[in-house]
VOBA-1610 file (N, C-alpha, C; in pm, whole numbers, padded with zeros to 5 digits, always signed):
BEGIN
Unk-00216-00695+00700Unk-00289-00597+00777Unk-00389-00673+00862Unk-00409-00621+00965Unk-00488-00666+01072Unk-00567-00584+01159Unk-00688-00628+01132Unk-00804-00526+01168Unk-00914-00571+01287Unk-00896-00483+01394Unk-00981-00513+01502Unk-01064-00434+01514Unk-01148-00474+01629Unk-01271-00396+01637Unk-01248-00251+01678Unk-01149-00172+01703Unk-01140-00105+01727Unk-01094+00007+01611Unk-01092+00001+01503Unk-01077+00024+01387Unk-01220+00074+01327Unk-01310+00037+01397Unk-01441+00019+01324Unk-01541+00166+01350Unk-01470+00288+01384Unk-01555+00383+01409Unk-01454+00483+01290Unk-01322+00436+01277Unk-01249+00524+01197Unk-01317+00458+01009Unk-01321+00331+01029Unk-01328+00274+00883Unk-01520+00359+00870Unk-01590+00388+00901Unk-01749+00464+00941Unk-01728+00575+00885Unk-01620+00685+00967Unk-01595+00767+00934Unk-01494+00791+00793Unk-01434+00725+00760Unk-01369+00745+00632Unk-01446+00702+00478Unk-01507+00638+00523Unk-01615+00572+00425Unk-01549+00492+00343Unk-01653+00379+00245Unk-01574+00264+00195Unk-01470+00264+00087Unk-01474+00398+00033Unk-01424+00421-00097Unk-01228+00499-00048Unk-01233+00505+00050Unk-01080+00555+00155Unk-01064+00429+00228Unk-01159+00364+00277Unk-01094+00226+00343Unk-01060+00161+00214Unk-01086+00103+00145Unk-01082+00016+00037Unk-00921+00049-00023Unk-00905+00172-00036Unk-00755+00210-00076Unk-00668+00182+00039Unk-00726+00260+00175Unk-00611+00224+00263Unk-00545+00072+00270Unk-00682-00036+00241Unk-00622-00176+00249Unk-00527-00200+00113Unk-00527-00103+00008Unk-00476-00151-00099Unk-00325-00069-00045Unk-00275+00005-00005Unk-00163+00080+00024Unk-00099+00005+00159Unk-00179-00047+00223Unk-00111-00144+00305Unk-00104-00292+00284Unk-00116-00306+00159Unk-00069-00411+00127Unk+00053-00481+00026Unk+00042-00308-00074Unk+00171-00283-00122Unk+00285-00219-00042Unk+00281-00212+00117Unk+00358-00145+00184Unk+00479-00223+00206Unk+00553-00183+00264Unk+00695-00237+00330Unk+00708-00149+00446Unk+00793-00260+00549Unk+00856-00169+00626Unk+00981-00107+00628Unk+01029+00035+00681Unk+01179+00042+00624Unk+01251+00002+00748Unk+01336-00034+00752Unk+01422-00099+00844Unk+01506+00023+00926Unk+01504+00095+00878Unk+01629+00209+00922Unk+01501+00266+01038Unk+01367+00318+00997Unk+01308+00465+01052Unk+01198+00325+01109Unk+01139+00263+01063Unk+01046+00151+01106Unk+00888+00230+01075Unk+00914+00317+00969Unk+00785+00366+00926Unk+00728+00279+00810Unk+00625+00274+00812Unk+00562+00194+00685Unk+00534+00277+00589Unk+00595+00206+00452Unk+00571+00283+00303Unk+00511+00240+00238Unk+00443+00318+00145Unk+00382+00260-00004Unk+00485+00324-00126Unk+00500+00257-00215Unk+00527+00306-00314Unk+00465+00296-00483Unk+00355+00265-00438Unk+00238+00211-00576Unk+00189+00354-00559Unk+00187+00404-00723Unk+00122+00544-00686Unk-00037+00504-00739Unk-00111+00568-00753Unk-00237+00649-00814Unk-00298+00552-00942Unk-00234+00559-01003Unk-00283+00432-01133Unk-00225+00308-01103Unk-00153+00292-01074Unk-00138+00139-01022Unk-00236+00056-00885Unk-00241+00201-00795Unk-00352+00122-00739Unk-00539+00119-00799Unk-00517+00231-00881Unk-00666+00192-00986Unk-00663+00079-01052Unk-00567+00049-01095Unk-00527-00077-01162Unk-00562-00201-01088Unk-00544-00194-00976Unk-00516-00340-00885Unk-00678-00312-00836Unk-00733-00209-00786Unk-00850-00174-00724Unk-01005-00213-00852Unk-00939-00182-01002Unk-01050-00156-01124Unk-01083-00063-01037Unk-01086+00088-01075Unk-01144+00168-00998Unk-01041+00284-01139Unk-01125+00419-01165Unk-01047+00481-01232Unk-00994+00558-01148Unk-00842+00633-01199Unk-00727+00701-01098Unk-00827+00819-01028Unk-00910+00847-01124Unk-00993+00996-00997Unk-01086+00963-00899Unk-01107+00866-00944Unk-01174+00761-00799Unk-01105+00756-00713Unk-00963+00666-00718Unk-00857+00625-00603Unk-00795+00744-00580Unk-00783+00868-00625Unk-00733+01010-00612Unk-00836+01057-00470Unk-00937+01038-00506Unk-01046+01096-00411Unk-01042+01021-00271Unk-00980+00894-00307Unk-00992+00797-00157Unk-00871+00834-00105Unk-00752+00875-00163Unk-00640+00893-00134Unk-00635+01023-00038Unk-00707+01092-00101Unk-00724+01253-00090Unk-00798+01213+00075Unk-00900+01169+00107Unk-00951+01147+00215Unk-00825+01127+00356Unk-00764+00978+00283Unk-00640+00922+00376Unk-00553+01055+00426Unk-00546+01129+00368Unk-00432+01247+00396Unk-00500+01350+00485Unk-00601+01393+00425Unk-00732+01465+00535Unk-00710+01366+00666Unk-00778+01267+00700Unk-00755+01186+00794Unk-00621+01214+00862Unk-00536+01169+00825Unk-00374+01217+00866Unk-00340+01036+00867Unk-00348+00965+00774Unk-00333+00802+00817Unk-00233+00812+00709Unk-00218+00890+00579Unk-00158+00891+00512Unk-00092+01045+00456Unk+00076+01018+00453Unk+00177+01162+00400Unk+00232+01120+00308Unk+00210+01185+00198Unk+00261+01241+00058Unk+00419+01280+00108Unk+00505+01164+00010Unk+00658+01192+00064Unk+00688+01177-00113Unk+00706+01325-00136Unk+00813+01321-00262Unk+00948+01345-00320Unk+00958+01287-00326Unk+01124+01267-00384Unk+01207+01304-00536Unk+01329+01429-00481Unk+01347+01445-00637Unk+01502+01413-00673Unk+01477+01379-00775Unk+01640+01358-00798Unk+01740+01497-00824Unk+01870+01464-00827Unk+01981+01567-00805Unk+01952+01638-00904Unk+01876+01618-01070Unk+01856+01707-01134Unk+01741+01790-01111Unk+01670+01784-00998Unk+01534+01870-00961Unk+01454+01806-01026Unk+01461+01707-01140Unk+01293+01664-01143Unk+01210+01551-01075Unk+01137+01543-01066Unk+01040+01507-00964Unk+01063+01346-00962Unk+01042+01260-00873Unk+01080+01126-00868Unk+00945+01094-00839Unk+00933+00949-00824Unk+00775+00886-00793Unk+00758+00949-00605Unk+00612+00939-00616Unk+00568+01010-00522Unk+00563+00828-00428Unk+00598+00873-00268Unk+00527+00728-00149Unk+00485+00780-00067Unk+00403+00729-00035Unk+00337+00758+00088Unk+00397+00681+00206Unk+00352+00783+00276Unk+00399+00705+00466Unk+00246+00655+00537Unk+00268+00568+00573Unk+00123+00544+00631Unk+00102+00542+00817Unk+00046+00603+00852Unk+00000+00580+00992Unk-00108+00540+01039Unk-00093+00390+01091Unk-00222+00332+01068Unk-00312+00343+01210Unk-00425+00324+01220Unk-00468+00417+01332Unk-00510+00227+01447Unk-00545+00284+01543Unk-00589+00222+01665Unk-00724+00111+01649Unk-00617-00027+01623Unk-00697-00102+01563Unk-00686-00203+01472Unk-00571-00116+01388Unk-00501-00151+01283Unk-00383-00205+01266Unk-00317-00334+01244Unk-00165-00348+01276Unk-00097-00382+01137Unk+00030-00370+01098Unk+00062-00440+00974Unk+00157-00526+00986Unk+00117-00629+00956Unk+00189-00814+00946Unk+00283-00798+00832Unk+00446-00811+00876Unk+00506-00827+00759Unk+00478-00970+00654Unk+00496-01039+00563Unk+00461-01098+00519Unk+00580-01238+00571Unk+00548-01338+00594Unk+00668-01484+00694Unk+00720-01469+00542Unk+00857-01490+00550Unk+01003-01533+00497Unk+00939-01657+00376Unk+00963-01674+00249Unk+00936-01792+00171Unk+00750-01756+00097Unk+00706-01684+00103Unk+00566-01668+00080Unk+00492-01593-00046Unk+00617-01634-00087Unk+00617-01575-00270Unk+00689-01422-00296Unk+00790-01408-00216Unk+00871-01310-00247Unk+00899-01248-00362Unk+00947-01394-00413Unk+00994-01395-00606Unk+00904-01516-00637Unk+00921-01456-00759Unk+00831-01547-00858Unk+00882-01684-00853Unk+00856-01808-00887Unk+00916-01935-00881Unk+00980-01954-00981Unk+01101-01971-00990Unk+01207-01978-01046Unk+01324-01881-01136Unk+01233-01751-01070Unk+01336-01626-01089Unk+01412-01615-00984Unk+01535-01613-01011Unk+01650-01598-00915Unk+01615-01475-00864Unk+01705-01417-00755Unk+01691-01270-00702Unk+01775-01174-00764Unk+01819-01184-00844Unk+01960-01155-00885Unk+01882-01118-01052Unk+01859-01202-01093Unk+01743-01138-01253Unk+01611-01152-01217Unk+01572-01086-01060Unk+01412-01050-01076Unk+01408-00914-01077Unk+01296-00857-01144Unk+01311-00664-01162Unk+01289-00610-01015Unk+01367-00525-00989Unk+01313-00423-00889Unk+01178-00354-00864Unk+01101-00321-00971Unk+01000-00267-01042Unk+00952-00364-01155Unk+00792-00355-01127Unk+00766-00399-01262Unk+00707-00272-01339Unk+00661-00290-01448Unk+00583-00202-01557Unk+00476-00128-01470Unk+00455-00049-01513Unk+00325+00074-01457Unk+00203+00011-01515Unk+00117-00029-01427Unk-00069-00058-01464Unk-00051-00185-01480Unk+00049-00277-01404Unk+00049-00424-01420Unk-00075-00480-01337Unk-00147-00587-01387Unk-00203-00626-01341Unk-00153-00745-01273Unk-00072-00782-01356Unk+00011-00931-01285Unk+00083-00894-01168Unk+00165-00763-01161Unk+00199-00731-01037Unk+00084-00696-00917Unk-00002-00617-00940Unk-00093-00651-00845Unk-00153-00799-00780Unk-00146-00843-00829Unk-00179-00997-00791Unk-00096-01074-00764Unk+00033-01050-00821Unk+00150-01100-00715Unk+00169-01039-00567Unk+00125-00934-00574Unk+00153-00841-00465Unk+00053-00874-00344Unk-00055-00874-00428Unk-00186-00929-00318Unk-00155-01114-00252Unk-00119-01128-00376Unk-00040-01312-00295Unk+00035-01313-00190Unk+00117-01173-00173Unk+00196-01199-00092Unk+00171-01117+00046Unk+00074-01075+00050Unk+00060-00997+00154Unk-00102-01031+00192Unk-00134-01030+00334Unk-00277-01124+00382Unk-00355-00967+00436Unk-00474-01008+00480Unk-00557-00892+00489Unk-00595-00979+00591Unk-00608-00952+00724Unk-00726-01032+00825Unk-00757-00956+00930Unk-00900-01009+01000Unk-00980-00920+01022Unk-01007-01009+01198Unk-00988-00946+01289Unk-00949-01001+01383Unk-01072-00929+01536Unk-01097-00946+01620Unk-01193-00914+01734Unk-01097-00949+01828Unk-01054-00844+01948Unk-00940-00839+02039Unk-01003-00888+02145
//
């Protein structure tokens, strides 16, 4: 993620406790290749987890992002009707850009093949958060 000065009247208005998440949801994001929208798929306790922040805390910052309109609640259910994990779509505002992460930059773990690394890790990992944050940069840029 990449943040210019022009970013700096929306991050005012959202206050620190909605910016602070937005950087955490754009950093667990991806892009999808098909639509070229950016996703999150870390819900609610995982980013309390990565944030130390409890889930009604990051609920409340979340809750802001969607007010804002920077962030849509996309839920997904499976063929039996029950409910699948919730992602968000993110729209990041004027100011804001998101850097995919360069090819080789800790994708996989060192010396897990791709082939036996999990798709998912465990819910409230902390080790995944910090893999996750390794692999994705936060910088803060003046245009």
């Amino acid at each position: 993620m990449v943040v210019g000065s022009k970013a700096a009247p929306l991050r005012r208005e959202l206050g620190p406790l909605a910016w602070f998440v937005l950087e955490e949801l754009v950093l667990a994001a991806d892009e999808d290749p098909g639509t070229g929208e950016l996703r999150s798929g870390v819900g609610v306790r995982d980013l309390a987890a990565s944030l130390g922040m409890s889930k009604d805390t990051v609920a409340r910052g979340l809750h802001g992002l969607i007010a804002a309109g920077l962030v849509c609640r996309a839920v997904h259910r499976a063929n039996t009707g029950r409910f699948g994990s919730s992602r968000y779509v993110l729209s990041l505002p004027p100011g804001v850009a998101y850097v995919a992460p360069a090819a080789g930059t800790g994708a996989q773990q060192p010396g897990v093949s791709s082939e036996s690394a999990p798709r998912r890790p465990a819910r409230s990992s902390r080790t995944y958060a910090k893999r996750r944050a390794s692999q994705r940069q936060l910088s803060f840029i003046d245009p």
